[in-house]
MILUM-963163 format. One line per 2 residues: number of its first residue (from 0); their letters; for each residue x, y, z of N, C-alpha, C, CB. Coordinates in steps of 0.02 Angstrom, whole numbers, plus 50000, padded with zeros to 5 digits. Each point is the difference from the previous one (the first is absolute). Glycine has a CB too. Layout:
# MILUM-963163
NUM> A> X:Y:Z:X:Y:Z:X:Y:Z:X:Y:Z ~ ...
//
This chain:
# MILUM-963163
0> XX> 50042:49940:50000:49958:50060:50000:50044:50062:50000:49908:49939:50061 ~ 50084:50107:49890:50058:50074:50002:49940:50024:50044:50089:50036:49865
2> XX> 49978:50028:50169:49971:50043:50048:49945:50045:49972:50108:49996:50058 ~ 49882:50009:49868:49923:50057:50015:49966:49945:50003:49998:50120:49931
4> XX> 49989:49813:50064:49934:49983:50039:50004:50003:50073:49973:49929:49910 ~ 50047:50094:50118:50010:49983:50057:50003:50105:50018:50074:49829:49992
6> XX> 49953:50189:50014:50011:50092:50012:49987:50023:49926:50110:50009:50104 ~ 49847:50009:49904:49962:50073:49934:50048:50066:50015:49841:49970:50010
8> XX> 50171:50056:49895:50024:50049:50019:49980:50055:50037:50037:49958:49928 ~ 49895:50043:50096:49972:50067:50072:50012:49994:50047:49923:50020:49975
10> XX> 50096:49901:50038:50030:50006:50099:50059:50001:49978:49928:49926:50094 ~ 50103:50056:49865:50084:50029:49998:50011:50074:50011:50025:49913:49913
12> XX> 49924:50120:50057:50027:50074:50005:49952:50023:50055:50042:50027:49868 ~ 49915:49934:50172:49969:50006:50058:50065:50005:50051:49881:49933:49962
14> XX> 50137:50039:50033:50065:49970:50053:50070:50007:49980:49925:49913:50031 ~ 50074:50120:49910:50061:50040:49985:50052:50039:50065:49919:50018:49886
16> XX> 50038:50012:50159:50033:50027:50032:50038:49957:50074:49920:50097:49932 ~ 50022:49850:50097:50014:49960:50021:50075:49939:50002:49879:50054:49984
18> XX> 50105:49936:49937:50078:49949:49975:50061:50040:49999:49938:49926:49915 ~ 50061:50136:50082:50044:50037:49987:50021:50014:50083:49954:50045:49866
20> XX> 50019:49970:50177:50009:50017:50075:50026:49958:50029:49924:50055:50008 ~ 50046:49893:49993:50015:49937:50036:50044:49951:49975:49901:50016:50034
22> XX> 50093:49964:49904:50051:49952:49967:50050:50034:49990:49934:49933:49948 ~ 50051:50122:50012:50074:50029:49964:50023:50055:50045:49969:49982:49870
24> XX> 50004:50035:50180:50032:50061:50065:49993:50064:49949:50113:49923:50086 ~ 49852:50086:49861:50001:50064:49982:49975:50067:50045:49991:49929:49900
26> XX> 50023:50134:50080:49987:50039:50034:49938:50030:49925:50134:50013:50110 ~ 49813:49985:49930:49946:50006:49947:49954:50075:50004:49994:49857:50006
28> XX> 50044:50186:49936:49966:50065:50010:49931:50006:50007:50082:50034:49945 ~ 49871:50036:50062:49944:50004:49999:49966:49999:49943:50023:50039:50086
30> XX> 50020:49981:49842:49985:50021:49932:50016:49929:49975:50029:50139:49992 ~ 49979:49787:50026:50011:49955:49943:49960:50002:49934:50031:49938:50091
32> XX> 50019:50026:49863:49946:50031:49924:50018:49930:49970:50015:50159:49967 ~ 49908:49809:50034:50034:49929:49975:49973:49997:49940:50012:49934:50101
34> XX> 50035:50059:49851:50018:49980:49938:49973:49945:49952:50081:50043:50056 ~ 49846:49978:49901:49977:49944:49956:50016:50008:49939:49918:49980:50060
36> XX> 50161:49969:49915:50012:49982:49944:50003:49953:49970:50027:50060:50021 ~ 49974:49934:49928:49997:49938:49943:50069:50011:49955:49853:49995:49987
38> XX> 50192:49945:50030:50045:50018:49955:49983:49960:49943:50086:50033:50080 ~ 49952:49994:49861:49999:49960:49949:50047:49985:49978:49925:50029:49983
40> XX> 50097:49896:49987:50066:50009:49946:49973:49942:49968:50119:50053:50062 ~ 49897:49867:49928:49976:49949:49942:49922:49993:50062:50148:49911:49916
42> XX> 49862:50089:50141:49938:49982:50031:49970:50034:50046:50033:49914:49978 ~ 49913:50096:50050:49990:50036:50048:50007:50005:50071:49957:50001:49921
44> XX> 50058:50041:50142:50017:49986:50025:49967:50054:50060:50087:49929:49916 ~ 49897:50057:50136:50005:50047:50046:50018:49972:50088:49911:50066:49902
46> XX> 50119:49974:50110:50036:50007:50051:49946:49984:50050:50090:50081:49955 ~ 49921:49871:50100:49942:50005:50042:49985:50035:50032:50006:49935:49997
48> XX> 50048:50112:50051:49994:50065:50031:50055:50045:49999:49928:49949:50065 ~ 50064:50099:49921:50043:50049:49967:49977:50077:50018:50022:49909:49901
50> XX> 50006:50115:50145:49986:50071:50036:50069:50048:50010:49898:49935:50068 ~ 50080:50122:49904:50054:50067:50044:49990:50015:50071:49999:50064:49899
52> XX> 50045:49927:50123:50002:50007:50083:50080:50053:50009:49927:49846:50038 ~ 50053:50226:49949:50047:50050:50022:50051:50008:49958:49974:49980:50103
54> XX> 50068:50006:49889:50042:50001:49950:50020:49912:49955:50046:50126:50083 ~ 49911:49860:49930:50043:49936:49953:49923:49931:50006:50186:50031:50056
56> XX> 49858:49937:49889:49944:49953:49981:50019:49931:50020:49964:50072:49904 ~ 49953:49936:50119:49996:49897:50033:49953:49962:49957:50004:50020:50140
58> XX> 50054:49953:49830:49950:49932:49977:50022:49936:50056:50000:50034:49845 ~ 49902:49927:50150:50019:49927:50046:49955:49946:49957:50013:50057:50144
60> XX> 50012:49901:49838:49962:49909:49993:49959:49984:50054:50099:49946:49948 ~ 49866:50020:50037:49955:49935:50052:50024:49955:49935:49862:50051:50089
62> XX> 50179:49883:49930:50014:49945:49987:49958:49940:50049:50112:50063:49955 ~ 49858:49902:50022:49957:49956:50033:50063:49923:49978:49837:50080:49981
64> XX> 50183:49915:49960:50037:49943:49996:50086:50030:49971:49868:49914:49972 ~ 50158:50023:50038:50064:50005:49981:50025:49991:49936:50004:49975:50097
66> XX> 50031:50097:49849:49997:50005:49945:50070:50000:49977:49890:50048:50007 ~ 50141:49918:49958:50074:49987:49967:50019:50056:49959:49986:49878:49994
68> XX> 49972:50171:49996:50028:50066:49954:49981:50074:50009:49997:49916:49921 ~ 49985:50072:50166:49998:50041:50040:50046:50067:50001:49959:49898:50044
70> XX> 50098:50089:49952:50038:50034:50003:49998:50046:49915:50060:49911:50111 ~ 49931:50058:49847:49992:50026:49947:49970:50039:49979:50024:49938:49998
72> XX> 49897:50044:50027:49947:50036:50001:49984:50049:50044:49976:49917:49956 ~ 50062:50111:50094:50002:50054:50048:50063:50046:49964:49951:49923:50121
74> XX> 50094:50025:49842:50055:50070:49949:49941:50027:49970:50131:49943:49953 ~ 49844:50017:50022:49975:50044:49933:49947:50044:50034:50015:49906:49896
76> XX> 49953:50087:50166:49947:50038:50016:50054:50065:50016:49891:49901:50049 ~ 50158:50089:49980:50048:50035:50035:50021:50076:49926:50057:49853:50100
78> XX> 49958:50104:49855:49992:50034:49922:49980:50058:49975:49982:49915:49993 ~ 49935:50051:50009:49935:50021:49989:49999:50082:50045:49943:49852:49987
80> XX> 50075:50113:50068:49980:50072:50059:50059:50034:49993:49927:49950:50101 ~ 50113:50036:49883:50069:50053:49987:49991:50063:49956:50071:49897:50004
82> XX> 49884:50062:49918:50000:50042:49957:49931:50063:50030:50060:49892:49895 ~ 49898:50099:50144:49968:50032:50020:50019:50058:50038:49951:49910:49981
84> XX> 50083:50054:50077:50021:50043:50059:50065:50016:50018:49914:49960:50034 ~ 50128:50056:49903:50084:49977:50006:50024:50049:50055:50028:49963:49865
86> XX> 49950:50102:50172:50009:50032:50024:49994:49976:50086:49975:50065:49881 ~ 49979:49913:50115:49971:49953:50059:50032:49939:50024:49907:50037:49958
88> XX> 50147:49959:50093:50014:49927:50053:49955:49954:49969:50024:50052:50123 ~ 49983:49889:49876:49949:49934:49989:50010:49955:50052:50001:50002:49879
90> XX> 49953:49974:50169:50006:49935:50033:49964:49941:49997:50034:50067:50053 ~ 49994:49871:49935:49955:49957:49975:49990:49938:50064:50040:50034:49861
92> XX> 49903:49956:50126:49982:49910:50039:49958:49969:50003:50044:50017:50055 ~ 49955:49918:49942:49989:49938:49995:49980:49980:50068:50075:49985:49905
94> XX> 49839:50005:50109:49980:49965:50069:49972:49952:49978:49985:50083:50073 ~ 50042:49874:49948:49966:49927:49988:49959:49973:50053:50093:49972:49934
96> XX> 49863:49989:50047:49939:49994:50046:49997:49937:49977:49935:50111:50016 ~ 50094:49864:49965:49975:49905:49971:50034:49943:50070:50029:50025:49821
98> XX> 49939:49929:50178:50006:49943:50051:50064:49973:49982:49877:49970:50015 ~ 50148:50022:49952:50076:49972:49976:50057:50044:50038:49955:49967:49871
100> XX> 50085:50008:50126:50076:50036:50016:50005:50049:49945:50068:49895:50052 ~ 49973:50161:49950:50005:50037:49926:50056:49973:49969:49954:50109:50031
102> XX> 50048:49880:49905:50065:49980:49989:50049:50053:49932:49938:49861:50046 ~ 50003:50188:49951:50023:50063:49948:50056:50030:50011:49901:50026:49987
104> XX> 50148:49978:49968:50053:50058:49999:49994:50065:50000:50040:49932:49955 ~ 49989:50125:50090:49987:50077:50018:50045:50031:49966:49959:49991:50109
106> XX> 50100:49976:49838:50022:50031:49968:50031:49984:49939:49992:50038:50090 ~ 50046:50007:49855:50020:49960:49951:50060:50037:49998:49897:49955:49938
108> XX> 50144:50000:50039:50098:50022:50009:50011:49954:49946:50048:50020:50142 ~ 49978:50017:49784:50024:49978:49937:50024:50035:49954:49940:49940:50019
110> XX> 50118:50060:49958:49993:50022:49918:50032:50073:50049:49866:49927:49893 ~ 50110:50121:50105:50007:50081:50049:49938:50024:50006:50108:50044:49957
112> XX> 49851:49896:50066:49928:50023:50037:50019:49978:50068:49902:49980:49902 ~ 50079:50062:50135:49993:49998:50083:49924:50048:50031:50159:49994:50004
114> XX> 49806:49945:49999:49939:50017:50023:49970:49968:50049:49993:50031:49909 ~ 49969:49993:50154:49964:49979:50065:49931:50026:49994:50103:50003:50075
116> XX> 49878:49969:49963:49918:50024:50036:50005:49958:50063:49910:50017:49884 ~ 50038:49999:50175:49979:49970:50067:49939:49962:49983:50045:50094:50076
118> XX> 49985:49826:49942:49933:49959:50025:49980:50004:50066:50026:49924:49925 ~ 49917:50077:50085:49978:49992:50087:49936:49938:50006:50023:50156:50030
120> XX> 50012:49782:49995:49946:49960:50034:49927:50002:50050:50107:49972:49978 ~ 49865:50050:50017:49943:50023:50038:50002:49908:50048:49910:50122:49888
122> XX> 50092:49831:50127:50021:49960:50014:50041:50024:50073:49987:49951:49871 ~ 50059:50117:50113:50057:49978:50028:50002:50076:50061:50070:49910:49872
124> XX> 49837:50102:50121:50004:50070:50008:49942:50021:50072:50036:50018:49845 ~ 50001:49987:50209:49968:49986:50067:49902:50035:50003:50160:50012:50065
126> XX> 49817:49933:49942:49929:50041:49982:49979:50045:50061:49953:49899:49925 ~ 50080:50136:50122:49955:50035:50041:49998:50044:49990:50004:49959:50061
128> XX> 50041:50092:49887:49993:50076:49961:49935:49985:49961:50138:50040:49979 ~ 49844:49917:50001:49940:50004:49938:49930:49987:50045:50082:49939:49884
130> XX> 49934:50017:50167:49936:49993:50057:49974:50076:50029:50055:49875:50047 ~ 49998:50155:49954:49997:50059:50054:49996:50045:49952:50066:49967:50102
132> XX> 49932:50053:49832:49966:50056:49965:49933:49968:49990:50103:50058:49940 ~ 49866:50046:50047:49945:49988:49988:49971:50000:49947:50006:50023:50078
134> XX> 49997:49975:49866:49995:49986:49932:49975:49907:49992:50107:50116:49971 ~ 49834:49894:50022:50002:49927:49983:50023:49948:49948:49932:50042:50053
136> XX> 50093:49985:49909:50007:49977:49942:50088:49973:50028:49895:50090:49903 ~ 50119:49950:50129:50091:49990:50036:49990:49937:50050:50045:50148:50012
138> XX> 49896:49844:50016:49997:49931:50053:49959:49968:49983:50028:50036:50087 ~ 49949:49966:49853:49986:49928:49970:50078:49977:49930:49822:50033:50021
140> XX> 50215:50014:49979:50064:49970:49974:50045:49964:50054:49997:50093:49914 ~ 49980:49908:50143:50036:49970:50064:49991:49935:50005:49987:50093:50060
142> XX> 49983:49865:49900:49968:49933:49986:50053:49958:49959:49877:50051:49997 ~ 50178:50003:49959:50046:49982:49977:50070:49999:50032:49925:50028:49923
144> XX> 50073:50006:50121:50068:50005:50069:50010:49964:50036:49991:50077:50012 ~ 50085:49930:50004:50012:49940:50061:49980:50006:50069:50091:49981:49942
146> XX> 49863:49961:50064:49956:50001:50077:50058:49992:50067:49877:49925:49937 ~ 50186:50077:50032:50047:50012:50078:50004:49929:50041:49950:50135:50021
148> XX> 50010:49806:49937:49989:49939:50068:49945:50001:50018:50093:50006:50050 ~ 49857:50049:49949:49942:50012:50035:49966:49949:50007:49998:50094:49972
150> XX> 49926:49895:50028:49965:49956:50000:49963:50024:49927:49999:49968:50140 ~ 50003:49992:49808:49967:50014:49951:49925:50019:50002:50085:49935:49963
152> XX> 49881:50022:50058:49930:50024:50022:49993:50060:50039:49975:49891:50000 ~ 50061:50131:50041:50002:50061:50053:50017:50049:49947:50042:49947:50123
154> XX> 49981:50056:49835:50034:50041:49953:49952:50032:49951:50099:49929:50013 ~ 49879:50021:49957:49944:49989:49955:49955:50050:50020:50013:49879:49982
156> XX> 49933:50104:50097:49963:50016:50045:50008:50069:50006:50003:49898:50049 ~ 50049:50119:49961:50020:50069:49996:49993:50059:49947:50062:49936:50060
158> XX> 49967:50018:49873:49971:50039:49940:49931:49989:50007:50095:49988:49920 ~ 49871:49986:50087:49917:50009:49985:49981:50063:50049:49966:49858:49973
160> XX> 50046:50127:50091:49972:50043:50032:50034:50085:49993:49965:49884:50073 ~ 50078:50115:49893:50039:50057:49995:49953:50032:49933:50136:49949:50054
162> XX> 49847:50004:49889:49981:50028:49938:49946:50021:50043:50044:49936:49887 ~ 49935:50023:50126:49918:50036:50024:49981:50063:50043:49981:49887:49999
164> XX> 50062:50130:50041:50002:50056:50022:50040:50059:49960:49982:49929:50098 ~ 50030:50077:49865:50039:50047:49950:49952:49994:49930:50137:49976:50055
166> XX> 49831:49974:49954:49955:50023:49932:49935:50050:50003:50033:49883:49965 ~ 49954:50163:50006:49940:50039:50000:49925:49967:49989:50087:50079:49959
168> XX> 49903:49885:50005:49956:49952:49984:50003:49921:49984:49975:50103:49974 ~ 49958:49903:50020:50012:49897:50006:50012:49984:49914:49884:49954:50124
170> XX> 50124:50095:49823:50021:49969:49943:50074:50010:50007:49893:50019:49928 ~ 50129:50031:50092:50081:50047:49996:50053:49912:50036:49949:50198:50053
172> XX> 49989:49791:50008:50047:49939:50038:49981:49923:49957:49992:50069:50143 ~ 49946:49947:49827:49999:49910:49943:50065:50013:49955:49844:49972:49968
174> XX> 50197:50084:49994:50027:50005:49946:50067:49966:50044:49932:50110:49917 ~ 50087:49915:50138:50063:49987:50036:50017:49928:50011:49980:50105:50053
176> XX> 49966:49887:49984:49975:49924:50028:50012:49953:49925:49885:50047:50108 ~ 50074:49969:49844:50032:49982:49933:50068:49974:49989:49931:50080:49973
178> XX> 50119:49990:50017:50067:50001:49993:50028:49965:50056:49997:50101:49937 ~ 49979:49891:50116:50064:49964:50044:49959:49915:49981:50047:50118:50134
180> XX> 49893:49864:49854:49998:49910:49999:50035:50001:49914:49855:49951:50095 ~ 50148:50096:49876:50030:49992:49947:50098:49982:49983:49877:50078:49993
182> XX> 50127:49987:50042:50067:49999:50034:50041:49929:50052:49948:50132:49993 ~ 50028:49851:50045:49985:49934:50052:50030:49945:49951:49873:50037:50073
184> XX> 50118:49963:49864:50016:49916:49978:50075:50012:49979:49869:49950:49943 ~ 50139:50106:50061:50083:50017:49986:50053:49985:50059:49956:50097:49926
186> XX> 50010:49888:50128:50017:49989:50053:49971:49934:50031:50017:50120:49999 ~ 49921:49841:49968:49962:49944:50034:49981:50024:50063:50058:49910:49946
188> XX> 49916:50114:50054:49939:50037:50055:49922:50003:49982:50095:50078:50029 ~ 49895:49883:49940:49933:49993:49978:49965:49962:50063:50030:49997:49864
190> XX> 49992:49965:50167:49952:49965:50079:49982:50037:50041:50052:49917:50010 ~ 50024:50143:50006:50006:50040:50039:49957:50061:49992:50101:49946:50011
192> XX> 49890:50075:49924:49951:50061:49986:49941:49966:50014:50058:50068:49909 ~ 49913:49888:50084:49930:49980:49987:49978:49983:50086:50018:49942:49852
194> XX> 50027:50031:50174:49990:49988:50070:49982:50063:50052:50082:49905:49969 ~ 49983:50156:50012:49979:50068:50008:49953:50042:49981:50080:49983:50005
196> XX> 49877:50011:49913:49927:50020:50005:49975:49959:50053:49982:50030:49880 ~ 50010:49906:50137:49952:49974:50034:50004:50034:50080:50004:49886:49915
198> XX> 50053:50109:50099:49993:50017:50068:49984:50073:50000:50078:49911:50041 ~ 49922:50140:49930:49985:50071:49998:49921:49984:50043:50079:50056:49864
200> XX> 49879:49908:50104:49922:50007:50022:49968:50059:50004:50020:49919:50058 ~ 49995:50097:49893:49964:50065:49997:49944:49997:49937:50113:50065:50051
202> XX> 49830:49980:49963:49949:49989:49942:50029:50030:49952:49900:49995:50054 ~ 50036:49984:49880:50032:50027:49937:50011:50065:49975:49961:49914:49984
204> XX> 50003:50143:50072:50016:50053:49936:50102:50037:50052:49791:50058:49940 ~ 50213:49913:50112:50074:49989:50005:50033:49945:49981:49986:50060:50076
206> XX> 50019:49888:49898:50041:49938:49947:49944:49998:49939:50067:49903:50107 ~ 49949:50155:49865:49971:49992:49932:50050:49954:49934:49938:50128:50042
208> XX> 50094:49842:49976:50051:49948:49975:49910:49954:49924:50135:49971:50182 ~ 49882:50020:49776:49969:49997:49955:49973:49924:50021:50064:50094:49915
210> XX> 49958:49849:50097:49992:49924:50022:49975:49997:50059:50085:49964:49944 ~ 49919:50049:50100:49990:50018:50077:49925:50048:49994:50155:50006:50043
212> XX> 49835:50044:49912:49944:50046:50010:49944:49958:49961:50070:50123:50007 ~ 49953:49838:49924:49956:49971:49974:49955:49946:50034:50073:50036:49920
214> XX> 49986:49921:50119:49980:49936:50028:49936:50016:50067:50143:49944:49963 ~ 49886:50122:50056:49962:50015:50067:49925:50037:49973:50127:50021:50082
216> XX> 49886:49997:49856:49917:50038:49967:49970:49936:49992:50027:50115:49918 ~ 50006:49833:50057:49940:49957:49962:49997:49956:50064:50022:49998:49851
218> XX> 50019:50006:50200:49955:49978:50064:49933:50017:50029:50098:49996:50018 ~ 49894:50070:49996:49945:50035:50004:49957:50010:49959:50053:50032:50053
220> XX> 49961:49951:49876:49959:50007:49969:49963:49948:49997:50052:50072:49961 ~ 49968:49852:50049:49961:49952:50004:49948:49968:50066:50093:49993:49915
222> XX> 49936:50059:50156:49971:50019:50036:49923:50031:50008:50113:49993:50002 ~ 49881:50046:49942:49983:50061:49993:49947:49963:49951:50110:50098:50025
224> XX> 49904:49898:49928:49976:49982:49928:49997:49906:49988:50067:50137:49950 ~ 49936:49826:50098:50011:49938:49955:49944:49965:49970:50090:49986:50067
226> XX> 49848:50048:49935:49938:49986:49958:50025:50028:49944:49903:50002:50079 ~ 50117:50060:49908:49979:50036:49962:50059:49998:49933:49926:50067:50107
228> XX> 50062:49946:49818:50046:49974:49962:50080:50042:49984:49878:49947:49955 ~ 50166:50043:50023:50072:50029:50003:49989:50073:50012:50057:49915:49919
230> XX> 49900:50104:50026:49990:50072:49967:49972:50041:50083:49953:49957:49836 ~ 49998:49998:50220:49996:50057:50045:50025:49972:50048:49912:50059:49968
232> XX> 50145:49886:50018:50052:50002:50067:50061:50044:50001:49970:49886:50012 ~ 50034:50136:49939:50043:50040:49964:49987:50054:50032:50008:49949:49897
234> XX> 49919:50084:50091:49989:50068:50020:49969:49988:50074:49980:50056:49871 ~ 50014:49886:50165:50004:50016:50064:50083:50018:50033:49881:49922:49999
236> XX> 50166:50050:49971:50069:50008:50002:49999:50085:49996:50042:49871:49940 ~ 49955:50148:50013:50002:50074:49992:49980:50048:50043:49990:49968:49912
238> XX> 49931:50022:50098:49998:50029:50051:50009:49997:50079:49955:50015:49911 ~ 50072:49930:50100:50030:49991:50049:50078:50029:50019:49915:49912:49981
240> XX> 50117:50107:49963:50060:50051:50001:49977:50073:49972:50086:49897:49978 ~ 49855:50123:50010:50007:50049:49978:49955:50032:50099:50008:49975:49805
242> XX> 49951:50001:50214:50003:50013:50077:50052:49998:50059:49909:49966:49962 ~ 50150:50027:49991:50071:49998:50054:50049:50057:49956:50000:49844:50051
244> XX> 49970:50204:49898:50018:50042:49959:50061:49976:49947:49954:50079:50093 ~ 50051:49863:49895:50057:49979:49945:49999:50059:49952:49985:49865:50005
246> XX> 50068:50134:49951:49990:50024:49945:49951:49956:49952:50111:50057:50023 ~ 49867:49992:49919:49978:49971:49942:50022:49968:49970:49966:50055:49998
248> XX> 50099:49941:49965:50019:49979:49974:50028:49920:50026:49999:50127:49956 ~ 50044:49868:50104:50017:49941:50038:49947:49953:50009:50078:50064:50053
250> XX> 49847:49977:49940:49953:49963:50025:49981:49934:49924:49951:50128:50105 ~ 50050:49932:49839:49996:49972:49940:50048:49957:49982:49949:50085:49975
252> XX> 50113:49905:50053:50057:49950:49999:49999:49915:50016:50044:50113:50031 ~ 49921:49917:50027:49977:49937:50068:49942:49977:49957:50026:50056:50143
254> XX> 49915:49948:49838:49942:49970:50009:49990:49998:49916:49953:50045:50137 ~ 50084:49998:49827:49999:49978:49919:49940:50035:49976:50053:49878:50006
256> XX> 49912:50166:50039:49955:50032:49972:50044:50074:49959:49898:49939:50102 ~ 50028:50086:49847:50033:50060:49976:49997:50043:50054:49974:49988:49886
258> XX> 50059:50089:50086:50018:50060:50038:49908:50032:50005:50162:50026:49943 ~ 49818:49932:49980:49941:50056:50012:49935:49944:50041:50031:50098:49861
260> XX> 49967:49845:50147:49968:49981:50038:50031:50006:50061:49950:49944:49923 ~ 50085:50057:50107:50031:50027:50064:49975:50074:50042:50098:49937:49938
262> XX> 49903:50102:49990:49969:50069:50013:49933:49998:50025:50066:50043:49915 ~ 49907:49913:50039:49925:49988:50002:49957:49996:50067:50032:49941:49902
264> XX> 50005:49997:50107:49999:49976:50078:50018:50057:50066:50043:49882:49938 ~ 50003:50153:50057:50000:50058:50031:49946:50046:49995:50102:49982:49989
266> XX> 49881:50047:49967:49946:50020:49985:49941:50000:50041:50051:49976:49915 ~ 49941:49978:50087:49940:49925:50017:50001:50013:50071:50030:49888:49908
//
């Protein structure tokens, strides 16, 4: 699986400032200006995150697996951004996030090329800076860090209850909750996340987690409705979250009804 299935380019530049603080110790102005280009030369190409930060330019990778021409392909990105910003410092790196050991080269020495960039193991990268900001999107990347020995489950436990209090709403915390059981198999933490929704016990419109909210609607709904046929167990489901103020839309997610019979029912 490559890393955009897994991180979209909007939480990359969600958390632009985050990877940069914490992983890379940058000192991160107030004016960052992050940078959407497309390079071109035989193929296309764009940089996954690429921002001006004060005087000089950061480009960084998300590597999910281990690539034999790594090094090659960060010259040439290295290139690319030269001819742009030749005036401008360049710093480059490579965070790898894949379950494997890395086994990529950080530099190339040949011929009278002498070239580097920084890899950084997220693996190798103590998770209590990422627990302890508040940015959620930064401690649900903590799922990929080294737990110190901890107790994995205690760890886990922690990111949940951390997203959830830092999220504004119950969709803002399904998207997170998302990214970290997504994130989790990069690490085999899939028991451990799922064990941690369970123990949360909390109702659905706080673990709005998409499996967990569904399973618990069509509980009640058969409660509710089990005379009655799909179509109004469905909308007893509905309105049974729309009297605990869900959103509209989440509600239309869960129960598979439309937005505009949803409305309806409000209405009603």
């Amino acid at each position: 699986m490559g890393y955009k299935d897994i991180i979209t380019k909007d939480i990359l530049k969600n958390i632009a400032y985050e990877l940069s603080r914490y992983i890379l110790k940058i000192d991160i102005s107030d004016d960052i200006e992050l940078i959407d280009k497309e390079f071109t030369r035989v193929e296309k190409r764009e940089a996954d995150l690429l921002f001006k930060n004060k005087d000089e330019i950061i480009h960084i990778e998300i590597q999910n697996q281990n690539h034999n021409d790594m090094a090659k392909r960060m010259l040439r990105y290295y290139s690319d951004i030269l001819f742009e910003y030749e005036k401008y410092p360049i710093k480059q790196y490579l965070i790898y996030i894949g379950k494997n050991k890395y086994s990529m080269q950080a530099k190339i020495k040949r011929d009278k090329i002498l070239y580097s960039y920084d890899i950084i193991d997220m693996k190798q990268i103590p998770c209590e800076e990422f627990l302890a900001s508040s940015d959620p999107a930064a401690v649900a990347l903590s799922i990929l860090c080294d737990f110190e020995g901890k107790d994995k489950q205690l760890v886990v436990n922690t990111i949940l209850k951390r997203l959830q209090e830092l999220s504004e709403d119950e969709l803002s915390f399904r998207s997170k909750l998302k990214m970290v059981e997504i994130l989790s198999t990069n690490r085999d933490l899939e028991e451990q996340v799922k064990k941690g929704e369970e123990m949360l016990r909390v109702d659905i419109e706080k673990m709005p987690s998409f499996t967990i909210g569904l399973e618990r609607g069509l509980e009640t709904g058969m409660q509710r409705g089990v005379t009655l046929g799909k179509k109004e167990a469905q909308k007893n489901i509905a309105k049974s979250m729309l009297e605990k103020n869900l959103a509209v839309e989440l509600i239309a997610e869960l129960t598979k009804l439309s937005i505009e019979e949803i409305k309806e029912l409000q209405n009603n």
